[in-house]
Biopython code that builds the backbone (N, CA, C, O; Angstrom):
import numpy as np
from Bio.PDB.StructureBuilder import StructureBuilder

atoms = [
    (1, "UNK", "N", (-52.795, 103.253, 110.421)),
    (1, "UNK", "CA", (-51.653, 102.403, 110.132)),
    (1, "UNK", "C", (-52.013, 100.951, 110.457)),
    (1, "UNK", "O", (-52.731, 100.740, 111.435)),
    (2, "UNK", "N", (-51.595, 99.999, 109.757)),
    (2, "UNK", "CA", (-51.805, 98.659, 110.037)),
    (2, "UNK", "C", (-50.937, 98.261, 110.553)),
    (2, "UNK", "O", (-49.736, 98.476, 110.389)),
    (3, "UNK", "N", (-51.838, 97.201, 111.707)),
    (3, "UNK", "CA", (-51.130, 96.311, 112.506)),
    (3, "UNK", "C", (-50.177, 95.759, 111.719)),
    (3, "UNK", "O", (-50.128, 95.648, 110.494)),
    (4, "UNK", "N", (-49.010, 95.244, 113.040)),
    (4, "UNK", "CA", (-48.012, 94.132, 112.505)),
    (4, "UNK", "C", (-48.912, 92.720, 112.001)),
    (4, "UNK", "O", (-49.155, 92.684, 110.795)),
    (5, "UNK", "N", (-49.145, 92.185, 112.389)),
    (5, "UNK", "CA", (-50.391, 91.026, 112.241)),
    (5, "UNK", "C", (-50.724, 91.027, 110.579)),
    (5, "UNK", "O", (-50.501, 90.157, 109.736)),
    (6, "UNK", "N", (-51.395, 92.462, 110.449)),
    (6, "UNK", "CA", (-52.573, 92.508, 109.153)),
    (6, "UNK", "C", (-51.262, 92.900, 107.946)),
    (6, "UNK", "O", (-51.478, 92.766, 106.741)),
    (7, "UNK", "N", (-50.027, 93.352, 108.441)),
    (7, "UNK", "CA", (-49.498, 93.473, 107.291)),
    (7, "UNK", "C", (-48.239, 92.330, 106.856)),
    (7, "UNK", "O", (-47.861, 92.050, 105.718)),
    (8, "UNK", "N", (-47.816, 91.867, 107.976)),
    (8, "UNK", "CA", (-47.672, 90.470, 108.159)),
    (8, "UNK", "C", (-48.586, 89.214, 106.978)),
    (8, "UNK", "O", (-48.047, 88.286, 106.373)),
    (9, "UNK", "N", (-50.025, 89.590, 106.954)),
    (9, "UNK", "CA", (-50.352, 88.524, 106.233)),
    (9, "UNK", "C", (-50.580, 89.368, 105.121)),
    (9, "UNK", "O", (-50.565, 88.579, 104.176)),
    (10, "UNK", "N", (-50.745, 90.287, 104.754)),
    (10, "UNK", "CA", (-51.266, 90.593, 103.363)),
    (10, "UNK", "C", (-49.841, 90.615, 102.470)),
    (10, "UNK", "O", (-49.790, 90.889, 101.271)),
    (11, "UNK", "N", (-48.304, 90.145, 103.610)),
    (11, "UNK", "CA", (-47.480, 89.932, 102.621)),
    (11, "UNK", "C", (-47.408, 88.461, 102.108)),
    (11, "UNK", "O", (-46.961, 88.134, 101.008)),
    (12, "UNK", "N", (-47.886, 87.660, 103.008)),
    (12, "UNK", "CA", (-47.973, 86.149, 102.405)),
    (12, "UNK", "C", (-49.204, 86.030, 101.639)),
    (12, "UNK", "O", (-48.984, 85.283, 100.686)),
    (13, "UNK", "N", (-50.593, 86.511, 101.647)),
    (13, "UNK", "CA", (-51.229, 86.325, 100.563)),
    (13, "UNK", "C", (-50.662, 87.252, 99.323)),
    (13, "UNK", "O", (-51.513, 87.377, 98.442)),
    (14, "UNK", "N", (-49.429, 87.927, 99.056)),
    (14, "UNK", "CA", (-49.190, 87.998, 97.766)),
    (14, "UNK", "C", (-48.074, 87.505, 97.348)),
    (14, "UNK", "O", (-47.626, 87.867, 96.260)),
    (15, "UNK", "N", (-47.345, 86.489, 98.214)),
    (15, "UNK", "CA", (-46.495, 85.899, 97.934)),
    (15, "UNK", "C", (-46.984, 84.407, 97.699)),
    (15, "UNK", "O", (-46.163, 83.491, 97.664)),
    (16, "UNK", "N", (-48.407, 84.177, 97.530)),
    (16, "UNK", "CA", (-48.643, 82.771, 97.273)),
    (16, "UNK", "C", (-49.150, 82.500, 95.718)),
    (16, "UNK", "O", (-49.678, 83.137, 94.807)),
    (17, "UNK", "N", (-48.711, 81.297, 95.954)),
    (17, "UNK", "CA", (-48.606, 80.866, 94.005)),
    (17, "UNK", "C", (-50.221, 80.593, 93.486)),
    (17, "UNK", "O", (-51.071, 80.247, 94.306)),
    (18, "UNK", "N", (-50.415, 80.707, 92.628)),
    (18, "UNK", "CA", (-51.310, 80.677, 91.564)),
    (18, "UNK", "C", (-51.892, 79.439, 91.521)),
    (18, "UNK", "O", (-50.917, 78.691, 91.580)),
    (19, "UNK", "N", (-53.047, 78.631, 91.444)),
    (19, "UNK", "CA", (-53.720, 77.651, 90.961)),
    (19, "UNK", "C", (-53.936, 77.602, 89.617)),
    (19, "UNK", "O", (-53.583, 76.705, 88.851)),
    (20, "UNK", "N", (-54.571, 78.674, 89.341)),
    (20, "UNK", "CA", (-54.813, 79.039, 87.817)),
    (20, "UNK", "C", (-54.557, 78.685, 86.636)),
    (20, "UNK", "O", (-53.633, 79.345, 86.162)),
    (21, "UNK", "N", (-55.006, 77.872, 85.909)),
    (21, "UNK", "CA", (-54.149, 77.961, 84.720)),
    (21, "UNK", "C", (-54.758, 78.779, 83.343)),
    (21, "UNK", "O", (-55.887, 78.799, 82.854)),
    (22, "UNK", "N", (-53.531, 79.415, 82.965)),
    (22, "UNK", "CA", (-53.982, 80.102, 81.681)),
    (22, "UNK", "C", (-54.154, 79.031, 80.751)),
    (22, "UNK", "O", (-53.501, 77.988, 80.778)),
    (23, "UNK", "N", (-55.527, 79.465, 79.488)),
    (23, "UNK", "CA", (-56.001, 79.165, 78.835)),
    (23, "UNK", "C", (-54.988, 79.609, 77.429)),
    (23, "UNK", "O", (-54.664, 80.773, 77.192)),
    (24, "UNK", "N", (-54.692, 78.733, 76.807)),
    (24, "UNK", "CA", (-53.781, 78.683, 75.444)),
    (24, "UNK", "C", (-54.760, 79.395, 74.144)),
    (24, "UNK", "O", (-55.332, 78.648, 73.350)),
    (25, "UNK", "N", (-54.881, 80.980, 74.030)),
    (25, "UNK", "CA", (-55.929, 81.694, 72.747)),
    (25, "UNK", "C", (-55.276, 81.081, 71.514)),
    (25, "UNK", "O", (-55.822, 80.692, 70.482)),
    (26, "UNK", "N", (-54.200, 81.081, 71.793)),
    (26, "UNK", "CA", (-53.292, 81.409, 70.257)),
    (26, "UNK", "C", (-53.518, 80.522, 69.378)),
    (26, "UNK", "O", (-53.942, 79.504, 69.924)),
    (27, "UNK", "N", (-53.432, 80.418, 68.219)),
    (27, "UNK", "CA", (-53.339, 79.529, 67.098)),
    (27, "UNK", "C", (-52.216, 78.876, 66.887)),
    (27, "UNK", "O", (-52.047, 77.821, 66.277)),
    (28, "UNK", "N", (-51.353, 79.649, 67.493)),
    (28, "UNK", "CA", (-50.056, 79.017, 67.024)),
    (28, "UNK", "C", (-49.855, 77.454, 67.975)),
    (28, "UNK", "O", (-49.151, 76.503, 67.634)),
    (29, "UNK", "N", (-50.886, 77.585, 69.499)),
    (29, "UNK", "CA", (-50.234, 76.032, 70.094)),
    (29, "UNK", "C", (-51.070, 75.148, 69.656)),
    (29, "UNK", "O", (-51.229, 74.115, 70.307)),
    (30, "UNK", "N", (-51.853, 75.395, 68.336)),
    (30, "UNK", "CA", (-52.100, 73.652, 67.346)),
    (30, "UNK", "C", (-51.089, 72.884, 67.266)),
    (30, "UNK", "O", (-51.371, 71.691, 67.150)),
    (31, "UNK", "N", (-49.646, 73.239, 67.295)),
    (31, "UNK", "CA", (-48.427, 72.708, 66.668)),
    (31, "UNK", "C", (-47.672, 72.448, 67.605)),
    (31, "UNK", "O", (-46.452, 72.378, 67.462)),
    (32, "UNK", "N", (-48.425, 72.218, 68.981)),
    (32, "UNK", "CA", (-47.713, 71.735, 70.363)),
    (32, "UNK", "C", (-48.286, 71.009, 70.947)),
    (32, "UNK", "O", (-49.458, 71.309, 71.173)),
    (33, "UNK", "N", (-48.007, 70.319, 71.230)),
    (33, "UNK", "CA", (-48.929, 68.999, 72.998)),
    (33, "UNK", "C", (-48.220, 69.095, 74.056)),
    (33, "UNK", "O", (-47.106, 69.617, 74.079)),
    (34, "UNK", "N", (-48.812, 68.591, 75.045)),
    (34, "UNK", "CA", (-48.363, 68.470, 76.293)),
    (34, "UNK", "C", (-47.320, 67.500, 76.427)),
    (34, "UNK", "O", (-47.048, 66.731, 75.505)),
    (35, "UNK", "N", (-46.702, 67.492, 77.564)),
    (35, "UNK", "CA", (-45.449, 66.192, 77.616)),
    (35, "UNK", "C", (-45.898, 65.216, 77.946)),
    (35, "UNK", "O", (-46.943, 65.126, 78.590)),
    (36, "UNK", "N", (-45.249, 64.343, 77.599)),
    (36, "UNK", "CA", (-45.777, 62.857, 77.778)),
    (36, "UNK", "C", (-44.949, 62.371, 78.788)),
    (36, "UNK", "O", (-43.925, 62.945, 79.158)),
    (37, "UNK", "N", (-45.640, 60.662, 79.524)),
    (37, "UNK", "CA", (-44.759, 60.625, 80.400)),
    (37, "UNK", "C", (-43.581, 60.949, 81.185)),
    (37, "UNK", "O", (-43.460, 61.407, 82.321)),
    (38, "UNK", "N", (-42.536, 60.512, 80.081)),
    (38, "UNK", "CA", (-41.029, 60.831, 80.483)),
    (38, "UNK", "C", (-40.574, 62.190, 80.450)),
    (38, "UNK", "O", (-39.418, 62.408, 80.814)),
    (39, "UNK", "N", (-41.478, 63.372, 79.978)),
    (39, "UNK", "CA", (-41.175, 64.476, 79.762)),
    (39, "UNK", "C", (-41.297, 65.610, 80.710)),
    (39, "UNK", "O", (-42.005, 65.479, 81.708)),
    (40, "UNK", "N", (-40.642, 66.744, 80.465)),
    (40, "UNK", "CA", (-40.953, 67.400, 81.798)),
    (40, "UNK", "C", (-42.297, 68.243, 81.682)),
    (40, "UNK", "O", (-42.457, 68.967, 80.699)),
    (41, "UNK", "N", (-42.974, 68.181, 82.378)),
    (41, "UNK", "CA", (-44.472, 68.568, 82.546)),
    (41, "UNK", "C", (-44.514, 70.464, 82.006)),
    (41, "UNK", "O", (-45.495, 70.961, 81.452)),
    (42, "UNK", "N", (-43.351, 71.166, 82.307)),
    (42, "UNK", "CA", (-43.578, 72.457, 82.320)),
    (42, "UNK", "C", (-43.518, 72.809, 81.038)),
    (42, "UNK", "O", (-44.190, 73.797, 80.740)),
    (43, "UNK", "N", (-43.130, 72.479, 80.500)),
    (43, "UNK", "CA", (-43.004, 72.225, 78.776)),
    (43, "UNK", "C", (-44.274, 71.723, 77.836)),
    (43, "UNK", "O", (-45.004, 70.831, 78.268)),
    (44, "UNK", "N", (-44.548, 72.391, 76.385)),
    (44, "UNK", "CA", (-44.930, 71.744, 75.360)),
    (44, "UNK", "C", (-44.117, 71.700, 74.417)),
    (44, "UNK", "O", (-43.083, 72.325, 74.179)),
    (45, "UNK", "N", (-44.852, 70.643, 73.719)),
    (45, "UNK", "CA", (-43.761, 70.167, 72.651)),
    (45, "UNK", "C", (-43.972, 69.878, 70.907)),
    (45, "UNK", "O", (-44.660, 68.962, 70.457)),
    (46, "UNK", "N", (-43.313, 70.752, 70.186)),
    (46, "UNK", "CA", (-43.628, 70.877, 68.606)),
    (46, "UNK", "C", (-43.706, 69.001, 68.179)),
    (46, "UNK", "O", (-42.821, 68.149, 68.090)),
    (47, "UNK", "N", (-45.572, 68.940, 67.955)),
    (47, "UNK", "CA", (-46.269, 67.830, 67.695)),
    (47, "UNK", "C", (-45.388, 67.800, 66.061)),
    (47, "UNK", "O", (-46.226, 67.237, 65.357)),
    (48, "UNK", "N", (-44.387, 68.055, 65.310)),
    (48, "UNK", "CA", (-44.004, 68.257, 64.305)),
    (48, "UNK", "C", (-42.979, 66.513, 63.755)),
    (48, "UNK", "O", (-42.935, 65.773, 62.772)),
    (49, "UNK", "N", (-42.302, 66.610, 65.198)),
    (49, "UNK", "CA", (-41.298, 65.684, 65.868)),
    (49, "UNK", "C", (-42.414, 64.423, 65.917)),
    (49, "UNK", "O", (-43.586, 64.626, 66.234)),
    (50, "UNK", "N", (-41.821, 62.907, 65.511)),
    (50, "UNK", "CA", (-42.385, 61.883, 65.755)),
    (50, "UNK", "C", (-41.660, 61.329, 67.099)),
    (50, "UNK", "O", (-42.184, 61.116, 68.192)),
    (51, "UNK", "N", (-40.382, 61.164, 66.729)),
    (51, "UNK", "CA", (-39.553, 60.770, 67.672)),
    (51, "UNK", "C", (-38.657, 61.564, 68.349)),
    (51, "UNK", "O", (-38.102, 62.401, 67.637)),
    (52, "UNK", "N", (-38.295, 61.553, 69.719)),
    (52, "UNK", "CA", (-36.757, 62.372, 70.448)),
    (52, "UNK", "C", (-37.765, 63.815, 70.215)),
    (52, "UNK", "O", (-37.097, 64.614, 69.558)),
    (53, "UNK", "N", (-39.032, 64.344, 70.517)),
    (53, "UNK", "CA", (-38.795, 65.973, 70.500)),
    (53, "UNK", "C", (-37.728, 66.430, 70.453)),
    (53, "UNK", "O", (-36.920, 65.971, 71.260)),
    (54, "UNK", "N", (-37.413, 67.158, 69.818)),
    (54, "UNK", "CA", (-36.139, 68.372, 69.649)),
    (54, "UNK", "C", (-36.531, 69.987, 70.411)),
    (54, "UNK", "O", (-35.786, 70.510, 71.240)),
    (55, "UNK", "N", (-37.755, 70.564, 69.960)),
    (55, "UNK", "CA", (-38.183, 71.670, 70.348)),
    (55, "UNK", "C", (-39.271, 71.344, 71.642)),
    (55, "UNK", "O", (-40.299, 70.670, 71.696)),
    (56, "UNK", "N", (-38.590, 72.091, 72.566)),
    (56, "UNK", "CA", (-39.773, 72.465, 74.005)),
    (56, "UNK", "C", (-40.156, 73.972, 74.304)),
    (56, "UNK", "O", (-39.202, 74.735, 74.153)),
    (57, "UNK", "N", (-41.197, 74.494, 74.647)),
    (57, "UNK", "CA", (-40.887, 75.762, 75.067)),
    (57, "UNK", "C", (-42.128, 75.947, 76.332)),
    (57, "UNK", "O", (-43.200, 75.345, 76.271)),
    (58, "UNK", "N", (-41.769, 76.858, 77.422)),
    (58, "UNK", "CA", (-42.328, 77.462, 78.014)),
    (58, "UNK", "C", (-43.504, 78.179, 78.048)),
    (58, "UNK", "O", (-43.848, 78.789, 79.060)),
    (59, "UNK", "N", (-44.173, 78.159, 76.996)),
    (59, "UNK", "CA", (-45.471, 78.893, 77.133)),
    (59, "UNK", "C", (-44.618, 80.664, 76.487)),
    (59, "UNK", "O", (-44.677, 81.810, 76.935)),
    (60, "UNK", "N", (-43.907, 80.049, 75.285)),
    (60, "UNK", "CA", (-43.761, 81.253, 74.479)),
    (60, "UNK", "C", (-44.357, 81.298, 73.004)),
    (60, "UNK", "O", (-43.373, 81.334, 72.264)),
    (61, "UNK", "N", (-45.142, 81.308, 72.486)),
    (61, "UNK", "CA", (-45.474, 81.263, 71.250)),
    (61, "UNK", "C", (-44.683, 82.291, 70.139)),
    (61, "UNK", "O", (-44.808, 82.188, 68.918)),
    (62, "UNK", "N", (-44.124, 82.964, 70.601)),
    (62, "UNK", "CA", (-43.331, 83.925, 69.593)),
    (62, "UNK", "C", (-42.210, 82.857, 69.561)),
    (62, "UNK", "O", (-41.693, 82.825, 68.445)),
    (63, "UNK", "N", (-41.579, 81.822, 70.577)),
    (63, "UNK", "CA", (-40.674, 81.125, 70.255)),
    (63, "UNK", "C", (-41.070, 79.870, 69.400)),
    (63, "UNK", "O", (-40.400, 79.202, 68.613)),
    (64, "UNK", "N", (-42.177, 79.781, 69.746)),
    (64, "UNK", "CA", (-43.370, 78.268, 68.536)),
    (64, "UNK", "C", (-43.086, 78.765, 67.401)),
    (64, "UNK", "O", (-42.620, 78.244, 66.387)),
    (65, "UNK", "N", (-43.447, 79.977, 67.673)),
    (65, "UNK", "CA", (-43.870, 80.430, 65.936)),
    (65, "UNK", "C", (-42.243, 80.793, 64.725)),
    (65, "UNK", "O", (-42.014, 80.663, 63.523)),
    (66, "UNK", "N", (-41.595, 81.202, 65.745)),
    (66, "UNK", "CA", (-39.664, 81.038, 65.244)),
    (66, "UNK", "C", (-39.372, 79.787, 64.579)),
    (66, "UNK", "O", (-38.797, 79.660, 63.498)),
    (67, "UNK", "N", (-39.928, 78.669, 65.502)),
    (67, "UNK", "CA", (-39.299, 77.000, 65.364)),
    (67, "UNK", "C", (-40.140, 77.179, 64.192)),
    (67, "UNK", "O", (-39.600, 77.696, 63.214)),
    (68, "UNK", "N", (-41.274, 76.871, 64.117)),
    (68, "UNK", "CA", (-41.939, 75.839, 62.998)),
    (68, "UNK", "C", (-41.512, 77.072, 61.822)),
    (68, "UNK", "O", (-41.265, 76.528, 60.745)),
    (69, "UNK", "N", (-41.400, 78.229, 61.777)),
    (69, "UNK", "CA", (-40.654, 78.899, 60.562)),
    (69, "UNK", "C", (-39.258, 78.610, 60.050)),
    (69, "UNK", "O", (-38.796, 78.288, 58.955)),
    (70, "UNK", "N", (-38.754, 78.850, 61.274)),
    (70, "UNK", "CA", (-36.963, 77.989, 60.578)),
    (70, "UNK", "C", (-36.912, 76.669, 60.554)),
    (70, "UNK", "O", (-35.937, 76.483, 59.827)),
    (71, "UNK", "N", (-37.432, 75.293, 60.958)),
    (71, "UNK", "CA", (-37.444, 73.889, 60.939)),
    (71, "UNK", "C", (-38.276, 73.317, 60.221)),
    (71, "UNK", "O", (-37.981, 72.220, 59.748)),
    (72, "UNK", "N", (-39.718, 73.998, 59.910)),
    (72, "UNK", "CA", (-40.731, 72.945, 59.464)),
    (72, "UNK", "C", (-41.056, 74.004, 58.347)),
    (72, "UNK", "O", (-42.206, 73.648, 58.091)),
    (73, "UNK", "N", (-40.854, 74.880, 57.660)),
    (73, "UNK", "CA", (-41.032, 75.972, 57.043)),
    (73, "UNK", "C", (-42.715, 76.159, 57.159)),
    (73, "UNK", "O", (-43.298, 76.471, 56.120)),
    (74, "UNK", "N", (-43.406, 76.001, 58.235)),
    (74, "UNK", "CA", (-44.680, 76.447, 58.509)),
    (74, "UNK", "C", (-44.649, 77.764, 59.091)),
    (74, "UNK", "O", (-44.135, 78.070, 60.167)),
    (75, "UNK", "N", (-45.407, 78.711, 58.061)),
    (75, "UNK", "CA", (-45.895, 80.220, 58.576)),
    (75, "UNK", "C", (-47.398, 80.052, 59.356)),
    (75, "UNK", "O", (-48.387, 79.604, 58.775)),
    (76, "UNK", "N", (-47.393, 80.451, 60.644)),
    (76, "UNK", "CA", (-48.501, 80.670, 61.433)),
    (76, "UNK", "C", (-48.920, 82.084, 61.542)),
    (76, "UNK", "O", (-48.300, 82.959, 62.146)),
    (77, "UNK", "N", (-50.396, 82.267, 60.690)),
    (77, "UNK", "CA", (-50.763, 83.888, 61.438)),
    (77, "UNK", "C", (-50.948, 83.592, 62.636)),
    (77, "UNK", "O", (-51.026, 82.426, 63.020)),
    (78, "UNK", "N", (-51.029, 84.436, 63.266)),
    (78, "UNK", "CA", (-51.138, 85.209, 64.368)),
    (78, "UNK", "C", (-52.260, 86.297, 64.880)),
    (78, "UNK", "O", (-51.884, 87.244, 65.570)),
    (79, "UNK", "N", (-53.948, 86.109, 64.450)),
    (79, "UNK", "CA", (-54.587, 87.077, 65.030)),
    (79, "UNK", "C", (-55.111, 88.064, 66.076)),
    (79, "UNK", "O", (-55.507, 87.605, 67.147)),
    (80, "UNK", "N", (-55.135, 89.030, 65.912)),
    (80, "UNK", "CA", (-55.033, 89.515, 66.972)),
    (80, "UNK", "C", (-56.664, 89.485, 67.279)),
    (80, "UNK", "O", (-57.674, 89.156, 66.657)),
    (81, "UNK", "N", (-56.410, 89.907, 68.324)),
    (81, "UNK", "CA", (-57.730, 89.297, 69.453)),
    (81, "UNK", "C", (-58.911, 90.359, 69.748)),
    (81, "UNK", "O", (-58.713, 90.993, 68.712)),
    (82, "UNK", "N", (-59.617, 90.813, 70.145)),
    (82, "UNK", "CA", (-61.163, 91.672, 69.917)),
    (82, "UNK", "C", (-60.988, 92.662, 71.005)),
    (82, "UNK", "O", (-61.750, 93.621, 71.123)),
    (83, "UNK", "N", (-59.432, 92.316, 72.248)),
    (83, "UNK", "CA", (-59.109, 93.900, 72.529)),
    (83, "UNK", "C", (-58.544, 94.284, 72.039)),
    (83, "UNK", "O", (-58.569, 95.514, 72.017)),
    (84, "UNK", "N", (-57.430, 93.473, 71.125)),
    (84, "UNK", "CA", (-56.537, 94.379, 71.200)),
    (84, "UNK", "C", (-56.783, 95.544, 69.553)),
    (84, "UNK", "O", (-56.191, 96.580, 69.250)),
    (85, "UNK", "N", (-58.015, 94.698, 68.729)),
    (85, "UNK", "CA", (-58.416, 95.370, 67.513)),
    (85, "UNK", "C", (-59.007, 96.919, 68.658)),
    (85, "UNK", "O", (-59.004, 98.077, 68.242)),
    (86, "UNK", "N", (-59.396, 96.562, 69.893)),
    (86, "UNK", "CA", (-60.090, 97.719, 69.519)),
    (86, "UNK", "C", (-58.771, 99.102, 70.604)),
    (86, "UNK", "O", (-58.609, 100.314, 70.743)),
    (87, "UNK", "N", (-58.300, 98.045, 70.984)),
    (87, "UNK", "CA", (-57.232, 99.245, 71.475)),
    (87, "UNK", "C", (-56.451, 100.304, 70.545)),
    (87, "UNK", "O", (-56.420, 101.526, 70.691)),
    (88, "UNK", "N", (-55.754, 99.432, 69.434)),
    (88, "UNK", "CA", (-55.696, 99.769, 67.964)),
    (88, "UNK", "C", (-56.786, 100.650, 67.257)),
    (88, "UNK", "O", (-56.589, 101.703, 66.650)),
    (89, "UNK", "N", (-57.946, 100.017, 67.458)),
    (89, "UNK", "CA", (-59.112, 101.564, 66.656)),
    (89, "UNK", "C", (-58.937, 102.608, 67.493)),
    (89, "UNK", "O", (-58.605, 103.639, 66.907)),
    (90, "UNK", "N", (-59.121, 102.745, 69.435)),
    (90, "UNK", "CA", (-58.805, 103.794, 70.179)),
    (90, "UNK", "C", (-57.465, 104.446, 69.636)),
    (90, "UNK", "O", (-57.548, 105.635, 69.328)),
    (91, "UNK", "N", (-56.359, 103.875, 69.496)),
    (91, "UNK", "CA", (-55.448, 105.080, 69.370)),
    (91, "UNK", "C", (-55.264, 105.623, 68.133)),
    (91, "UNK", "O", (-54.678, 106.701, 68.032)),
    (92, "UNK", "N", (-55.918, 104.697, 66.604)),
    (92, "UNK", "CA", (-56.065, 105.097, 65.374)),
    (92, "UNK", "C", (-56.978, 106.667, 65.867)),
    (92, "UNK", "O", (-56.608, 107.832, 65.726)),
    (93, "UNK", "N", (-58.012, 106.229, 66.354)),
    (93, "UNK", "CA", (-58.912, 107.961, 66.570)),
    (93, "UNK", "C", (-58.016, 108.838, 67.330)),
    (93, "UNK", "O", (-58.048, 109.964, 66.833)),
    (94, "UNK", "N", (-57.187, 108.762, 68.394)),
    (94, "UNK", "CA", (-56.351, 109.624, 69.019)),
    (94, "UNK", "C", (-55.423, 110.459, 68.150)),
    (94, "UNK", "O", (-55.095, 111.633, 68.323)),
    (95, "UNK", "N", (-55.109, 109.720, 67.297)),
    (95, "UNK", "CA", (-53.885, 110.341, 66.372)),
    (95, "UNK", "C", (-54.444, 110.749, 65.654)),
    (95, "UNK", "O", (-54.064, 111.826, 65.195)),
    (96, "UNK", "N", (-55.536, 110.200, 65.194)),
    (96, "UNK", "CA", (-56.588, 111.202, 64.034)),
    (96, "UNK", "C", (-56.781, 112.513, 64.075)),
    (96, "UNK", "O", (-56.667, 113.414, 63.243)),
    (97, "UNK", "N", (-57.272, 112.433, 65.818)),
    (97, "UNK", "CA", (-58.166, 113.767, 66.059)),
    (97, "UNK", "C", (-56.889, 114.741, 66.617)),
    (97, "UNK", "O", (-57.219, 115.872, 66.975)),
    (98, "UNK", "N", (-55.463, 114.378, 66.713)),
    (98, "UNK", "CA", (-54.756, 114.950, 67.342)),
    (98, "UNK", "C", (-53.716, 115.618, 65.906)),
    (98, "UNK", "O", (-52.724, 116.347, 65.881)),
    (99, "UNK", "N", (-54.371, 115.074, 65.045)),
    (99, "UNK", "CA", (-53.981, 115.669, 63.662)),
    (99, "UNK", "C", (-52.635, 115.012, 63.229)),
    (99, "UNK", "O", (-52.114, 115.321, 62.158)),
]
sb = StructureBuilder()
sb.init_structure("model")
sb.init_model(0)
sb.init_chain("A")
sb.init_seg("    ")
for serial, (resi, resn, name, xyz) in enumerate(atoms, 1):
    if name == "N":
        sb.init_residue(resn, " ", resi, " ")
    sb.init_atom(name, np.array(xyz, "f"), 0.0, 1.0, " ", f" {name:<3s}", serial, name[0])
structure = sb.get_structure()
């Protein structure tokens, strides 16, 4: 059994925040930048807009890809990525062989 001490800290090292930043794969955030000065940092913003951005989002691209379809009538594919083709071939053979 673990000490008070050792379990004491292994609850604050998983309660501490992230440095990290995720890397943007998608295609779809061509059609976003970062905020600019006056803007709020947690946000990007549909590069679509010259003036007053209208659209911000959180680091949702299913919500990018909504906006520039209903506002800018731009369709963005969406490829999928070299696991997830092959997660997709794994369960294509599962169902195959499972008849």
């Amino acid at each position: 059994m673990a000490s008070k001490a050792e379990s004491s800290s292994c609850i604050a090292s998983t309660t501490q925040k992230s440095t990290r930043t995720r890397r943007l794969t998608s295609t779809i955030w061509e059609h976003s930048r970062i905020a600019l000065d006056s803007e709020d940092l947690a946000y990007r913003y549909c590069i679509h807009y010259t003036t007053n951005p209208i659209f911000k989002t959180k680091m949702a691209p299913t919500n990018l890809q909504s906006h520039l379809k209903s506002k800018h009538a731009i369709f963005v594919r969406v490829t999928l990525s070299r696991i997830q083709l092959e997660q997709l071939k794994e369960l294509y053979n599962r169902a195959e062989l499972s008849g």
